[in-house]
C-alpha positions as CSV (number, residue, x, y, z in Angstrom):
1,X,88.4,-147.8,85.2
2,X,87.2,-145.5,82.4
3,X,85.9,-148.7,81.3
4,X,84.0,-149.3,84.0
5,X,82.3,-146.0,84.3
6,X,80.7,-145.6,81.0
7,X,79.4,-149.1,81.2
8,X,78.1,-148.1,84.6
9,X,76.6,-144.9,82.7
10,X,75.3,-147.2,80.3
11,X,73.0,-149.5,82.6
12,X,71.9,-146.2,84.2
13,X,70.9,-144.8,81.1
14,X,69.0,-148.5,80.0
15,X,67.4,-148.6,83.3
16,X,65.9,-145.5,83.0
17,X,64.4,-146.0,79.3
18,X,63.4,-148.9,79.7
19,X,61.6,-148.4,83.4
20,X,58.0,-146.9,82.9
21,X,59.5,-144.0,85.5
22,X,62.7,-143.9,87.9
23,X,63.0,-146.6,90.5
24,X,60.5,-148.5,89.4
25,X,62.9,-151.5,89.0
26,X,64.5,-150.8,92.1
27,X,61.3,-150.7,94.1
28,X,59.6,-153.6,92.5
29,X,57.8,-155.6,95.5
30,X,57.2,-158.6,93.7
31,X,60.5,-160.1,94.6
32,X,62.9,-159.5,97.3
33,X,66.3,-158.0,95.7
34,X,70.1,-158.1,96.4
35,X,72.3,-155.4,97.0
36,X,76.5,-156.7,96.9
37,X,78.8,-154.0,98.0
38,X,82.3,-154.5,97.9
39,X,84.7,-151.8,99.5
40,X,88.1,-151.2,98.2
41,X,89.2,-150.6,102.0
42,X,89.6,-154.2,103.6
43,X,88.8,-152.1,106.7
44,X,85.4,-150.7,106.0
45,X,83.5,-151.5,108.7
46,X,85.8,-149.3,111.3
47,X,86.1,-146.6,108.7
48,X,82.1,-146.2,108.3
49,X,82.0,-146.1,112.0
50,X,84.5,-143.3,112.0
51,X,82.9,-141.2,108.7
52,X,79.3,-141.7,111.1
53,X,80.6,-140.4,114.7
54,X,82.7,-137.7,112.6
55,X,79.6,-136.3,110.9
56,X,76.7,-136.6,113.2
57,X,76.3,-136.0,117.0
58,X,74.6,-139.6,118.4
59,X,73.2,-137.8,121.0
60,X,71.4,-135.3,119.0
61,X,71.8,-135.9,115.9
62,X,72.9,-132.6,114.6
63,X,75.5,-132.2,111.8
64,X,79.0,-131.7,112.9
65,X,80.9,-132.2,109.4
66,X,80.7,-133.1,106.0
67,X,79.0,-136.4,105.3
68,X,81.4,-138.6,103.8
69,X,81.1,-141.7,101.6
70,X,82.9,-144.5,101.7
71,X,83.8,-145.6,97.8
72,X,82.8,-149.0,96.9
73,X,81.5,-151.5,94.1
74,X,77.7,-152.0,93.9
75,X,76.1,-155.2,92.3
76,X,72.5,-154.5,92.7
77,X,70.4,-157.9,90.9
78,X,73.5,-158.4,89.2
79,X,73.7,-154.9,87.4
80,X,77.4,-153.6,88.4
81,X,78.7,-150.0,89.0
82,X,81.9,-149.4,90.0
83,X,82.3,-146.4,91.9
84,X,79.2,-145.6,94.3
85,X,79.1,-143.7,97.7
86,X,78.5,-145.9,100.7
87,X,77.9,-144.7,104.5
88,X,75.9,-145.0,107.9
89,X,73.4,-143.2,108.7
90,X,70.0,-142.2,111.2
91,X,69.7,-140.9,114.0
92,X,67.9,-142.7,116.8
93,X,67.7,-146.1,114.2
94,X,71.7,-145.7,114.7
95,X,72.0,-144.9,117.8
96,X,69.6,-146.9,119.4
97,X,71.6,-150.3,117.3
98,X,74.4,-149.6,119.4
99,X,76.4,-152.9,119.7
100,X,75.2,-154.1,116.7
101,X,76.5,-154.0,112.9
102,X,73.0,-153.9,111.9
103,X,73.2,-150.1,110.7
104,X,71.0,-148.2,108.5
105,X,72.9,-147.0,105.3
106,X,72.8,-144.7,102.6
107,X,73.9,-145.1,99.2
108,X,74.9,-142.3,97.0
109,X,75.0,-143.8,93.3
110,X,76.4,-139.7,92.1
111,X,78.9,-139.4,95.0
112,X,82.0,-140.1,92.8
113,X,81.2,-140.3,89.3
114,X,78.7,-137.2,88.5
115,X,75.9,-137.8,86.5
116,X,75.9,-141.6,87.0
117,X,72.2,-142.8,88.3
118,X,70.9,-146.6,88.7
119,X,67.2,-147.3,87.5
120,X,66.9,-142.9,87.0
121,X,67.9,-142.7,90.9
122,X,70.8,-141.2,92.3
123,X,70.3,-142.3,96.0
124,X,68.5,-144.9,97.7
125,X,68.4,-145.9,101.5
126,X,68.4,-149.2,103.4
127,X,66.7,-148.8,106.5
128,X,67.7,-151.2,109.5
129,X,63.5,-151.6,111.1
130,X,65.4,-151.2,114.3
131,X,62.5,-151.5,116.7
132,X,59.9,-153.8,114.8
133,X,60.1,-157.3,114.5
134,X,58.1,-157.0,111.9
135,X,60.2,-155.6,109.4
136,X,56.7,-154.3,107.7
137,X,56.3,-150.9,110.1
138,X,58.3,-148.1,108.0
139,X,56.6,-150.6,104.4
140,X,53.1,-150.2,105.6
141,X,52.6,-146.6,106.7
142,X,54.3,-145.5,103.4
143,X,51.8,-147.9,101.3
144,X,48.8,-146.3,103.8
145,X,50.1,-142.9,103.0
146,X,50.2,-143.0,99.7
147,X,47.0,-144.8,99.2
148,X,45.8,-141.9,101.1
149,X,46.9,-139.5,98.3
150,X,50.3,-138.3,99.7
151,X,53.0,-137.9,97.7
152,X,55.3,-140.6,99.9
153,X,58.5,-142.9,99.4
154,X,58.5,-145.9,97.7
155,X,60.0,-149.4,99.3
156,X,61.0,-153.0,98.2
157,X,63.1,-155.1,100.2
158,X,66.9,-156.5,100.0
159,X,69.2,-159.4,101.0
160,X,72.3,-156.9,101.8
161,X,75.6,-158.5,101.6
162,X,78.8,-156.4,103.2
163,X,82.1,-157.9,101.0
164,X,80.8,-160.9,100.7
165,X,79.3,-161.6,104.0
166,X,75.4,-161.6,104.3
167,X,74.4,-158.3,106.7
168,X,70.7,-159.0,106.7
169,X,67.6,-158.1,105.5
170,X,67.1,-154.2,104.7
171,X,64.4,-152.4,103.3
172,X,65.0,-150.2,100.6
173,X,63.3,-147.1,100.7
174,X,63.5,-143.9,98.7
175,X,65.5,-140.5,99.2
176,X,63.4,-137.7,99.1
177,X,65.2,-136.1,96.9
178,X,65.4,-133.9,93.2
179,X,64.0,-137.0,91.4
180,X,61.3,-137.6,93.8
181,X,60.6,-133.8,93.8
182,X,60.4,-134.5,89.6
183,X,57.7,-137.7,90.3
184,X,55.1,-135.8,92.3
185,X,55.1,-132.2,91.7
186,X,55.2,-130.1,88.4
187,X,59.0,-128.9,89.4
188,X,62.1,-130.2,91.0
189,X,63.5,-126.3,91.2
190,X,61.8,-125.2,94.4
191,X,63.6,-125.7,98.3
192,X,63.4,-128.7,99.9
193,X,63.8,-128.4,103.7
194,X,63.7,-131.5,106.2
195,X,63.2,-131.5,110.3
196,X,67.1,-132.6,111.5
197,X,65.6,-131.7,115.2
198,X,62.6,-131.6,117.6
199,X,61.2,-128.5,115.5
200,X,58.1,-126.9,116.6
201,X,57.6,-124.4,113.6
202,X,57.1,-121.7,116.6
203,X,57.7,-118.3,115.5
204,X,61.8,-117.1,116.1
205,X,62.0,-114.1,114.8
206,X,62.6,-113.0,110.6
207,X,66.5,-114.4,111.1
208,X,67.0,-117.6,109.3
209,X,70.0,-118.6,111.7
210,X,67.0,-119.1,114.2
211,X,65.7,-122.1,112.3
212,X,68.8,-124.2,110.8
213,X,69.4,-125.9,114.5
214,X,65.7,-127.5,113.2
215,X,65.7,-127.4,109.7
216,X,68.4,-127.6,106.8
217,X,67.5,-126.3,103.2
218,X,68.2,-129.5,100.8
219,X,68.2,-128.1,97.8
220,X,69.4,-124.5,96.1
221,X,72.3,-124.2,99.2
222,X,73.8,-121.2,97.6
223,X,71.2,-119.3,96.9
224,X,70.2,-120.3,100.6
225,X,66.3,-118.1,100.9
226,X,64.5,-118.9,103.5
227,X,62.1,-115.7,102.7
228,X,59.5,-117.8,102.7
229,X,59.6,-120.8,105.0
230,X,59.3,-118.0,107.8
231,X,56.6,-116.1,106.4
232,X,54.9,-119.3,106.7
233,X,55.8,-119.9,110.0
234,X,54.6,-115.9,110.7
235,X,51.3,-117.0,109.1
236,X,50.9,-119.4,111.6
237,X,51.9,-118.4,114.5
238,X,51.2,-114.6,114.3
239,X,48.4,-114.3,111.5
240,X,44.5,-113.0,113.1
241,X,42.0,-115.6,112.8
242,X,39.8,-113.6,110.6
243,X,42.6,-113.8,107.7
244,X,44.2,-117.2,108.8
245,X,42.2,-119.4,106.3
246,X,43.0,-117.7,103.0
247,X,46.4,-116.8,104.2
248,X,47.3,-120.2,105.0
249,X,45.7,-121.5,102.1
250,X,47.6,-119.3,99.5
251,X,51.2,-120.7,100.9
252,X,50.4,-124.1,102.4
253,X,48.6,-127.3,101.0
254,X,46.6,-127.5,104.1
255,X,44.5,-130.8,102.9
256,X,47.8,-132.6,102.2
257,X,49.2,-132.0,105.5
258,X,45.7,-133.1,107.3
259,X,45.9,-136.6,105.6
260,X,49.3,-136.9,107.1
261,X,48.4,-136.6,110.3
262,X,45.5,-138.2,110.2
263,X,47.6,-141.3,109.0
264,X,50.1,-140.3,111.8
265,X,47.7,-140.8,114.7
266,X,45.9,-143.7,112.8
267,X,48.9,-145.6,113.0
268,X,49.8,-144.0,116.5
269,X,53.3,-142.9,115.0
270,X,54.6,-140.2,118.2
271,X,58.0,-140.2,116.5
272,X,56.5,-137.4,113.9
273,X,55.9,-133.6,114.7
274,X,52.7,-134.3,116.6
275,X,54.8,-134.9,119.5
276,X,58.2,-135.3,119.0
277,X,58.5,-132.7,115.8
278,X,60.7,-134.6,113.6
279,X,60.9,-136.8,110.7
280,X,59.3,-134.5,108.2
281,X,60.3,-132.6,105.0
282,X,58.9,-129.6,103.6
283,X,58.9,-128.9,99.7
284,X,57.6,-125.7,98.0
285,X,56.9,-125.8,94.9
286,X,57.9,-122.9,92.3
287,X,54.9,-123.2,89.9
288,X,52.5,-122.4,92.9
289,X,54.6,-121.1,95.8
290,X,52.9,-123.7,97.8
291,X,54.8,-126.0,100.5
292,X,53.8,-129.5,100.6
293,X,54.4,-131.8,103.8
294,X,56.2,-135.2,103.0
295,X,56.3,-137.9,105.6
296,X,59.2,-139.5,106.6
297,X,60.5,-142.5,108.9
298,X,58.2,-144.8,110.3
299,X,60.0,-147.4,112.2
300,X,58.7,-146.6,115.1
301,X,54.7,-146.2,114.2
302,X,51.9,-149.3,115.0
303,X,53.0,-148.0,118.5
304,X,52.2,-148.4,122.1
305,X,51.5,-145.0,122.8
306,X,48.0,-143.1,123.1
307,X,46.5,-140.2,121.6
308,X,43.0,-138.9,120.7
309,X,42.1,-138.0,117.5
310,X,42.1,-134.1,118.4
311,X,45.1,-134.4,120.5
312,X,43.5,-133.1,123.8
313,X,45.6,-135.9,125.5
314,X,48.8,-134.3,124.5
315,X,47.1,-130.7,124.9
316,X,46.0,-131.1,128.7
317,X,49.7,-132.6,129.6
318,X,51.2,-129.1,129.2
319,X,54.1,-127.8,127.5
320,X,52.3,-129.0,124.5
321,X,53.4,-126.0,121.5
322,X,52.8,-127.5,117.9
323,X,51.3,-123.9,116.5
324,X,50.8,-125.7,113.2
325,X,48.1,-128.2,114.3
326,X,46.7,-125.8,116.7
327,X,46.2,-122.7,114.1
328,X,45.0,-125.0,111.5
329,X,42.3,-127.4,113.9
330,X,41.1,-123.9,115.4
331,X,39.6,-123.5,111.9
332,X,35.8,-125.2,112.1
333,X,36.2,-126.4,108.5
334,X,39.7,-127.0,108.7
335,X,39.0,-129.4,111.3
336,X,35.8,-130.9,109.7
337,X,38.1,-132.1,106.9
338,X,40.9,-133.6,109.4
339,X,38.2,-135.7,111.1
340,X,37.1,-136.5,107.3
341,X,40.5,-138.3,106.7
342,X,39.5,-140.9,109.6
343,X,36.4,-141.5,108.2
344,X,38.5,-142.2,104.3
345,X,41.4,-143.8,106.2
346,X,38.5,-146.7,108.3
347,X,35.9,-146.5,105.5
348,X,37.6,-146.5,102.2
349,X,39.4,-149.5,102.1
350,X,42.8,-148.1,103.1
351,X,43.2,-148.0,107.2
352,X,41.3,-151.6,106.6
353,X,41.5,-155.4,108.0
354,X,40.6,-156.9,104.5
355,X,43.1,-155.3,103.0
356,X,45.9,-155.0,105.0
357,X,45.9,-158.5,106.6
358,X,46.4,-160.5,103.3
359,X,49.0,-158.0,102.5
360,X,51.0,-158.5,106.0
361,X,50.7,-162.5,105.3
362,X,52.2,-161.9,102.4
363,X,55.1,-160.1,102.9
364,X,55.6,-161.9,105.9
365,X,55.8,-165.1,103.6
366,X,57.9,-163.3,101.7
367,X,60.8,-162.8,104.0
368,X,60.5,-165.3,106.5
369,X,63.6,-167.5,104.7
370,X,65.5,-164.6,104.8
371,X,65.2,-163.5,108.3
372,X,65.8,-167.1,109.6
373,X,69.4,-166.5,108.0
374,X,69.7,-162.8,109.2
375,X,73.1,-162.5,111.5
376,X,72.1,-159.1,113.0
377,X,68.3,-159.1,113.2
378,X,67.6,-157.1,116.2
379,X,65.0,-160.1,117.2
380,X,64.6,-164.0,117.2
381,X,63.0,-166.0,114.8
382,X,60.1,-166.6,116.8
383,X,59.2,-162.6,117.5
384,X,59.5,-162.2,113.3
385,X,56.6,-164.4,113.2
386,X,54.3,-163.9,116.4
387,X,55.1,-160.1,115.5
388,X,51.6,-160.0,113.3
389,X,49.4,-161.4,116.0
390,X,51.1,-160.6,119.1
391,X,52.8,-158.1,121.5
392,X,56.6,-158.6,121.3
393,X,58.5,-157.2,124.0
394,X,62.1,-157.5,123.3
395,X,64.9,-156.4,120.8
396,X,65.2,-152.6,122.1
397,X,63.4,-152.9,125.3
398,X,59.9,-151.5,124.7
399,X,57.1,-153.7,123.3
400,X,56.1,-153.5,119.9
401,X,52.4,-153.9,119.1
402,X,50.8,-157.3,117.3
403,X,50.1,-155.3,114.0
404,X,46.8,-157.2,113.1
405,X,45.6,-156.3,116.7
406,X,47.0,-152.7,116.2
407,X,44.5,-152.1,113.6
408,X,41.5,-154.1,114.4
409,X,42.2,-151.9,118.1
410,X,42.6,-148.6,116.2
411,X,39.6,-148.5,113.9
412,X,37.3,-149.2,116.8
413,X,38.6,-146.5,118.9
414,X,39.1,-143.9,115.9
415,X,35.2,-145.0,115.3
416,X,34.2,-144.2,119.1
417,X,35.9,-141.0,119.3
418,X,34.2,-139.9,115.8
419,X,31.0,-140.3,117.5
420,X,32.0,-139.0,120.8
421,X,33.1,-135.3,119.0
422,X,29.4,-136.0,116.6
423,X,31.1,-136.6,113.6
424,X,29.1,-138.6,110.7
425,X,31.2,-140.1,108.0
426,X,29.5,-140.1,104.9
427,X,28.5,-143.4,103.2
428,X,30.3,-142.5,99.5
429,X,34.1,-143.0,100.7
430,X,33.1,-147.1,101.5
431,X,34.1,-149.2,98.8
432,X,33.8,-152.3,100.4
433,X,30.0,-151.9,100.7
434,X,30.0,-150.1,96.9
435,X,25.9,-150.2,96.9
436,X,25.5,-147.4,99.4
437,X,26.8,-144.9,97.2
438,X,27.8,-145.6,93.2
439,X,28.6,-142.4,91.8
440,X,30.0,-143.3,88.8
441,X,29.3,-146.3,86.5
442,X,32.0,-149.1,85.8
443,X,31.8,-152.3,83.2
444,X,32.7,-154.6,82.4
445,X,33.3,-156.4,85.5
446,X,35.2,-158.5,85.6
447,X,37.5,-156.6,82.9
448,X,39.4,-158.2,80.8
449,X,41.8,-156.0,78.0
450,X,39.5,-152.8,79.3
451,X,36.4,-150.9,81.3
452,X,34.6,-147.9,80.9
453,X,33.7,-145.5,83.5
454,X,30.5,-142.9,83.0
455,X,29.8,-140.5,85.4
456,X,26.0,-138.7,85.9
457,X,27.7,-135.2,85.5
458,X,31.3,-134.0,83.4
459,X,34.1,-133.1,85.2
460,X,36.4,-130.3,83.8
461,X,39.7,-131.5,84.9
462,X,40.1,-135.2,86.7
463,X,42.6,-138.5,87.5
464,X,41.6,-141.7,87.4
465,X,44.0,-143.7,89.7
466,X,44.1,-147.7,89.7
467,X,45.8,-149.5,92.6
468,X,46.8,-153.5,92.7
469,X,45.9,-155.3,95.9
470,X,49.2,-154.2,97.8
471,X,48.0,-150.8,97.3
472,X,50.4,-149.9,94.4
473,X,49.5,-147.9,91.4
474,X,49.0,-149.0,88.4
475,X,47.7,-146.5,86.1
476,X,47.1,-142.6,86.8
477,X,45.5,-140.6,84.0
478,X,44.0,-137.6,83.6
479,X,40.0,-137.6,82.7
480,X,37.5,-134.9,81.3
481,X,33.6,-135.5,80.4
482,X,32.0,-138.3,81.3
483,X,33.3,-141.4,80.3
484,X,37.0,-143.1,80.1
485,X,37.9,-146.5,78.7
486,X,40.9,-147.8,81.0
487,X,43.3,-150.7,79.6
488,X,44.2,-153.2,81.7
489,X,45.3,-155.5,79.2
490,X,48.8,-155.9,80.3
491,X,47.8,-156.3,84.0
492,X,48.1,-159.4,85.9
493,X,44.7,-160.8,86.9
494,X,43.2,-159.9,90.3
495,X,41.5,-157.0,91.7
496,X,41.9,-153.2,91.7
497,X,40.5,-150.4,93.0
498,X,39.3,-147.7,90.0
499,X,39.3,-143.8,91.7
500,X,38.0,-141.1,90.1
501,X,39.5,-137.6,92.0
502,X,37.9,-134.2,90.6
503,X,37.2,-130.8,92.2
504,X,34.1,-132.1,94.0
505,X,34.4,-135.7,93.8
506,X,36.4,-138.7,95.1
507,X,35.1,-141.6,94.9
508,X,36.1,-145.6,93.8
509,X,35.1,-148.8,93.3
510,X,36.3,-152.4,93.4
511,X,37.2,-154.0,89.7
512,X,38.0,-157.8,88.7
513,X,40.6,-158.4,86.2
514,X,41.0,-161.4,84.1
C-alpha cells in the first residue's frame, strides 16, 4: 500500500512538471480520454446512492451532512493512483436522472491520501449533460466564456468505465477550486463563496446566518468572515446612486460580471442568477479586495426560453428582485458597456457561425463512436446526431434547441434588439472583416517560427493572448512599447487569433501558421 502511494505521489509530481500548468493534460481536447475506477466495495453503486441521499436534500439541494467519498482505484489514460475519493453529485443534473445510473460524479484525488494531486489537480468533475443531446452545451458556453475574457473551467471529455463496466460518456470539467483560484488571479488565499440556492443577493440584514441557506464560504471555513460579502451586498442594494459607481467599483469587478451575463442571455442560459439565481461562485481576491463572478453549470443553456437583452421581459412579469443587475444597469455607462459585450460576443468572432459550427462538427465527430456504445445516454443515437441541426424533444421532457439554429436565431435577434434600444457597435471588435479597423500591425502572415506585432502608439502595461481554432489558448504574455515578436514555432499549423488587451485597447486579428 505504502507502495502504492508514493508511486501515486510520484506521477502527481511528474504530471505537474512536466505539464506547462495544472490540468493541462487532463483537459487536453485533442483526444477523448479514459477514466477506470475500481471500488474496493463490490457494492458501490447502492453505497454512492446512499452517501448522495445522506448528504444532499434532492428536492432542494441543500446540505444535510458531510459529503462522503467513496474510496476507490483510479486509472486515468493508464496513469494509476490507488486511493482517490469517488461520489455523486448535482443537484437538479441528479435529480432530474432519476431512474438512471447516468449520475454526475465528483472525484476528490486528496480525499484519502493528503497532498496527493493528478496532472497539479486535486479534483475534477464528470458531468452527466443530462438535458442535451448534444453532449456540447456545458463544452461550449465555457469555451464562449472564456474566449470572452472570463476566468472559466476548463473541459475535455471521457469514456468512464464503473469496475470494469463502460458507464458512458462524461465530460470532464474543472473544480473551481484553490488551484483554479492559483491559474487566474494573483492569490489562492482570499474566500471563495458559491450559490447552493435560488440566491437573490437581496439585502438580509449584517448577520451572516441570513445568507448560508444561499451561499457557503469554500475556502478559509474557520476563519468563517463574511465582513465583506455583505457589505457588498449593502452596496448594492442600499448604496445612493450618486456614490454607487465608485462604491461598487472599489469592491466588485463590475466589467467581469457584465461579460457573464451578457454570455448568459446570449446563450439564453435561465438556469443562472438572471432568473433562477444559481450556479455561480464568487471569489475575492486578497491583493485587491475585489470579488470576481465565476460561471458555473451550463447544461441547461442553448435553451428554449426567451429573454431581452435588458431583461424587461423578466422585469414586467413581477416578482422579478435580482438588485445586482438592477443597481448596476441603472448606471448609463454601466449599461453602455453591458450592451458592448453583445456587440464583442456577435462581432468579434466569438458568439459566431464561422467559428463555432466547424467546432460543433468536430466534436460531434469526435464522439459519435462513443455515444453509439453509451448504456445510459439519456437520448437515442439518432437525437445525438440531429441535436446540431434540429429541435430534439425527448430524454427529460422539454425540447432542447438545434444548436446551429440556436445561434444563427440568437445573433439576429441580439442584432434587432441593439438597434431597437439605438445601440451602435463599433467596427474595431470584427475580426472577421479585419480591414475596417487595423489597429495594430501583424507580419508575417502566414507565420511560420514567429510574427511581429507594432502598434501606432506604446502601451504601459499589456497581454497578448493567442487562441487555436477551438478557442483555446495558446500563448498569454505580457507586452510594453510597441512591438512584440510572438513564437509560434512549436504550434501546429492553422489559424489563430493574435489579441492585444491594454488600458484603452482590445483589439485582434486573424494569423496563418505554417
Amino acid at each position: 500500500m505504502k507502495k502504492a502511494i508514493l508511486l501515486a505521489l510520484l506521477f502527481s509530481v511528474s504530471a505537474f512538471i512536466f505539464a506547462q500548468k495544472p490540468g493541462d493534460n487532463l483537459f487536453d481536447t485533442s483526444y477523448v480520454h479514459r477514466i477506470d475506477v475500481d471500488f474496493y466495495e463490490p457494492n458501490f453503486w447502492d453505497t454512492l446512492e446512499y452517501y448522495y441521499l445522506l448528504i444532499s436534500d434532492p428536492m432542494t439541494g441543500l446540505p444535510l451532512g458531510p459529503k462522503k467519498y467513496l474510496p476507490a482505484k483510479i486509472t486515468i489514460d493508464g496513469n494509476v493512483l490507488d486511493t482517490i475519493g469517488f461520489r455523486q453529485k448535482g443537484f437538479f443534473s441528479n435529480w432530474g436522472a432519476s431512474g438512471s445510473m447516468r449520475k454526475p460524479f465528483k472525484v476528490d484525488i486528496n480525499e484519502f491520501v493528503k497532498g496527493q494531486r493528478y496532472d497539479g489537480l486535486r479534483k475534477f468533475n464528470l458531468q452527466n449533460s443530462f438535458g442535451d443531446p448534444s453532449l456540447m452545451r456545458d463544452m461550449l458556453s465555457y469555451d464562449l466564456m472564456r474566449n470572452a475574457g472570463v476566468p472559466a473551467p476548463r473541459t475535455a471529455y471521457a469514456r468512464v468505465y464503473l469496475n470494469n463496466q463502460y458507464w458512458g460518456l462524461y465530460l470532464l470539467l474543472e473544480q473551481i477550486d484553490k488551484e483554479f483560484l492559483d491559474a487566474h488571479f494573483s492569490s489562492k488565499k482570499g474566500n471563495l463563496y458559491k450559490a447552493i440556492a435560488s440566491c437573490h443577493l437581496d439585502w438580509q440584514g449584517p448577520n451572516p446566518a441570513d445568507y448560508k441557506d444561499e451561499l457557503e464560504l469554500k475556502t478559509n471555513e474557520d476563519e468563517d468572515d463574511w465582513t465583506d460579502l455583505i457589505r457588498l451586498i449593502n452596496i448594492i442594494n442600499n448604496t445612493p446612486q450618486q456614490d454607487f459607481v465608485d462604491s461598487i467599483s472599489n469592491i466588485f469587478e463590475v466589467d467581469e460580471f457584465l461579460k457573464v451575463l451578457a454570455m448568459d442571455v446570449m446563450m439564453l442560459n435561465w438556469d443562472s442568477y438572471y432568473d433562477h439565481g444559481r450556479n455561480f461562485y464568487m471569489y475575492q481576491n486578497p491583493d485587491t479586495r475585489k470579488f470576481h463572478w465565476i460561471p458555473w453549470d451550463y447544461n441547461l443553456s442553448f435553451s428554449s426560453t426567451e429573454v431581452d437583452i435588458l431583461f424587461n421581459d423578466l422585469k414586467n412579469q413581477g416578482g422579478w428582485n435580482k438588485p445586482l443587475i438592477e443597481s448596476i444597469l441603472a448606471v448609463d455607462s454601466f449599461e453602455n458597456m453591458f450592451l458592448d459585450h453583445y456587440c464583442t460576443a456577435i462581432h468579434g468572432g466569438n458568439f459566431d457561425s464561422t467559428r463555432l459550427f466547424p467546432f460543433m462538427d468536430r466534436t460531434q465527430a469526435l464522439l459519435h463512436p462513443l455515444v453509439a456504445f453509451d448504456p445510459h445516454f439519456f437520448y437515442s443515437l439518432q437525437d445525438f446526431n440531429m441535436s446540431l441541426d434540429q429541435d430534439v424533444i425527448g430524454g427529460i421532457g422539454f425540447p432542447a434547441r438545434g444548436l446551429k439554429p440556436f445561434v444563427r436565431d440568437r445573433i439576429l435577434t441580439v442584432r434587432q434588439e441593439l438597434g431597437n434600444w439605438g445601440h451602435v457597435c463599433q467596427p474595431n471588435v470584427s475580426i472577421n472583416d479585419p480591414l475596417t479597423y487595423t489597429p495594430f500591425i501583424l507580419y508575417p502572415n502566414p507565420a511560420q517560427s514567429s510574427f511581429y506585432i507594432e502598434l501606432d502608439q506604446p502601451i504601459a502595461s499589456g497581454r497578448i493572448l493567442l487562441r487555436n481554432e477551438l478557442g483555446q489558448l495558446v500563448r498569454d504574455a505580457t507586452f510594453t512599447g510597441t512591438e512584440m515578436e510572438v513564437d509560434v514555432n512549436n504550434l501546429p499549423a492553422g489559424l489563430y487569433v493574435a489579441e492585444v488587451i491594454g488600458k484603452d485597447i482590445r483589439v485582434n486579428k486573424k494569423v496563418l501558421v505554417r
